[in-house]
C-alpha positions in Angstrom: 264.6 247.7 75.3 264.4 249.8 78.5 263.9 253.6 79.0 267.6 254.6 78.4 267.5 253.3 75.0 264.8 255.9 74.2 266.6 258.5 76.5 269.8 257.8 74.4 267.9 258.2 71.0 266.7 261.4 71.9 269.9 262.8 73.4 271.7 262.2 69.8 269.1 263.1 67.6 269.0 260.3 66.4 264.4 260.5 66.0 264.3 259.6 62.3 261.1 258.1 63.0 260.0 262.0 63.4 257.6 262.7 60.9 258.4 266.9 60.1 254.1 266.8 58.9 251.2 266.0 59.9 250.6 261.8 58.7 248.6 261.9 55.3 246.7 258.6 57.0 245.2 260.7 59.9 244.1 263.3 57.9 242.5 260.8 55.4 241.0 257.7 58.2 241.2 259.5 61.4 237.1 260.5 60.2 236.7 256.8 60.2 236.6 256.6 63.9 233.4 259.0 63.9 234.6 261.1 67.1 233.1 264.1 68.4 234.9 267.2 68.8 235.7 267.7 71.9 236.0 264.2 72.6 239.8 263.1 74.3 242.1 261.3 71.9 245.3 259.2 73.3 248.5 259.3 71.7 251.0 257.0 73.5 254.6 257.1 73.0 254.1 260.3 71.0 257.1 262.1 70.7 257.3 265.5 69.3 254.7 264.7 66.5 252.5 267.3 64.8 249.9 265.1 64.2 248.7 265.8 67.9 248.5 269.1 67.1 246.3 268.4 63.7 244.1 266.4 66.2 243.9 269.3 68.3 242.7 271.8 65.9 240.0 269.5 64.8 238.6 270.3 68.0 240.2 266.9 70.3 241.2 267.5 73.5 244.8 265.3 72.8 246.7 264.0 75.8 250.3 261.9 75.0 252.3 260.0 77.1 256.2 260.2 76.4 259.2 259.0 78.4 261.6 261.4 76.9 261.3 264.9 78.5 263.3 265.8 75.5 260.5 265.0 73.3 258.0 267.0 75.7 260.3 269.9 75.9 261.0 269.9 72.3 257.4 269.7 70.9 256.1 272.9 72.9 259.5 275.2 71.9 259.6 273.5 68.7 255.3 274.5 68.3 255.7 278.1 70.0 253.7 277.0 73.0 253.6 278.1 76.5 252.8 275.2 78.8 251.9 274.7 82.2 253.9 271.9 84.3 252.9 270.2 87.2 254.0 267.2 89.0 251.2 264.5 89.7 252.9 261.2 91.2 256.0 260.0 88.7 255.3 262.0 86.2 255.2 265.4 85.1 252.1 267.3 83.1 252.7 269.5 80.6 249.2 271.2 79.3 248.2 274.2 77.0 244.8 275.2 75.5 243.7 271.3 74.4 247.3 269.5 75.0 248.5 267.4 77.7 251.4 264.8 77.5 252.1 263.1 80.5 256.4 262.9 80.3 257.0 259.8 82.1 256.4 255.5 81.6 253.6 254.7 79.3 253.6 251.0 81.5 253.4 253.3 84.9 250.2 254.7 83.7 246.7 254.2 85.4 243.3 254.8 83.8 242.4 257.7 86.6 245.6 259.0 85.5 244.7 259.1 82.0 241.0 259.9 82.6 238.0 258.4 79.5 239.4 258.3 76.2 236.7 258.4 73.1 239.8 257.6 70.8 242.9 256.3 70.2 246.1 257.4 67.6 248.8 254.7 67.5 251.4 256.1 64.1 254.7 255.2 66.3 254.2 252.8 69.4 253.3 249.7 68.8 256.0 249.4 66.2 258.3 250.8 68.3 258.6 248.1 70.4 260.5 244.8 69.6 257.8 241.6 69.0 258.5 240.4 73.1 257.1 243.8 74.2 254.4 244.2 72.0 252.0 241.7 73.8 252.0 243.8 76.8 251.8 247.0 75.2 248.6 246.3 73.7 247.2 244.2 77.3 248.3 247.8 79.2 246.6 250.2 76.4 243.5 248.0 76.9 243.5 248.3 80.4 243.7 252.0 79.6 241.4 252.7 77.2 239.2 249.3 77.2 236.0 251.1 74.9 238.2 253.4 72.6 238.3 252.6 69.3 242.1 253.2 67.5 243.6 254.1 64.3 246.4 251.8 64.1 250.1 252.2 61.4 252.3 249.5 61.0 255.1 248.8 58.8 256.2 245.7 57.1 259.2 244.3 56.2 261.6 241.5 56.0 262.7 242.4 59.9 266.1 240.4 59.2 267.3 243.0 56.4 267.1 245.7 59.2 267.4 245.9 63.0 264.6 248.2 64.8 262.8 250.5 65.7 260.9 251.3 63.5 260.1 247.2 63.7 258.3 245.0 61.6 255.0 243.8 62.5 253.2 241.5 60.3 249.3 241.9 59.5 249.2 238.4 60.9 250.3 239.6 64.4 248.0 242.6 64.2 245.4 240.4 63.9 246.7 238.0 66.7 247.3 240.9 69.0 243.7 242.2 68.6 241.7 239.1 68.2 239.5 240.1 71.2 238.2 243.8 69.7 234.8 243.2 68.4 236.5 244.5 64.6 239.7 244.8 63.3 239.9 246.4 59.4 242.9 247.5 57.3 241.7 250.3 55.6 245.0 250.7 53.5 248.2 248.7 52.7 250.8 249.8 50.1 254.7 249.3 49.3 255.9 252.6 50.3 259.6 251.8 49.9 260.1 253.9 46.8 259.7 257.6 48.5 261.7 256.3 51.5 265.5 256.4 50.8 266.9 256.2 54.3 264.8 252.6 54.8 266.0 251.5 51.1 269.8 252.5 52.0 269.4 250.6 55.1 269.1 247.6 52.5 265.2 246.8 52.6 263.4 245.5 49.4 260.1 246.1 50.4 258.2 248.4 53.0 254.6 248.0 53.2 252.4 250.5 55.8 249.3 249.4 56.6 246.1 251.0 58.4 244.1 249.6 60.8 240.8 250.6 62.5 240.3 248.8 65.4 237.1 249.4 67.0 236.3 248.2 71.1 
């Protein structure tokens, strides 16, 4: 899976994995991560989603990293929000009041780039990514944020009744992938197929989403 394919996606509309309201999760666990206001919060791979700007009025300073200028565009028109754009290296920031996303590589990102991060907000990224990408996404947001702690979503399901994204990822590769943070708990797990049609008409029997906090 390369840029184009997330270029592509956003080009035909085809972002079911757009959320049109804020998560119920982050409203509900984002507390658990005990952040100040005021404090950065990262959003990789973060779309168009409202939940940064739910983060934002709790007082965050949000900055998201998206490969789509599509997405980037979209969210401020979409939001009613005058941006400022500047270029800084191979990518492009677009920033009003407490927003910044960074429209460009999520992998070509450097921590001076991305500045200290108090927090992380992970709804749509790691499963995003098929199972040979996920290592190194998690290895690069490390290197990125080494000390934040993260509020983690995954979904779960038998990943040959459906070709990704969204992908599957077990709780047993959660756990494999973040063996090194000093604590890793699901908060919440729960078969969520029922109020999704599009994933039951795709021919799924069972969709479980999880939440993780994952502290440093």
């Amino acid at each position: 899976m390369d840029a184009d394919f997330w270029h592509q996606r956003w080009e035909n509309n085809n972002i079911g994995f757009h959320l049109g309201q804020v998560n119920p999760y982050l409203v509900e666990y984002w507390p658990t991560l005990e952040l100040h206001a005021g404090s950065r919060v990262f959003v990789p791979l973060c779309g168009k989603s409202l939940d940064m700007l739910w983060l934002a009025e709790q007082g965050y300073d949000v900055i998201g990293v998206e490969i789509s200028p599509l997405a980037v565009q979209a969210f401020f028109e979409e939001n009613r929000l005058s941006p400022t754009v500047e270029q800084s290296g191979a990518f492009e920031l677009w920033s009003v009041e407490q927003i910044t996303l960074i429209c460009g590589d999520f992998f070509e990102l450097k921590p001076s780039q991305l500045g200290e991060v108090a927090g992380v907000y992970d709804r749509a990224s790691l499963i995003a990514l098929p199972q040979e990408m996920r290592a190194d996404y998690v290895e690069h947001l490390n290197a990125l944020c080494p000390t934040a702690p993260r509020l983690l979503i995954t979904l779960e399901y038998p990943q040959e009744q459906m070709k990704g994204p969204p992908f599957s990822v077990s709780s047993e590769e959660v756990q494999a992938l973040y063996e090194d943070h000093s604590s890793l708990i699901r908060l919440a797990a729960s078969d969520v197929l029922e109020s999704n049609e599009r994933f039951k008409a795709r021919g799924l029997t069972s969709l479980v989403e999880s939440v993780w906090r994952i502290g440093a």
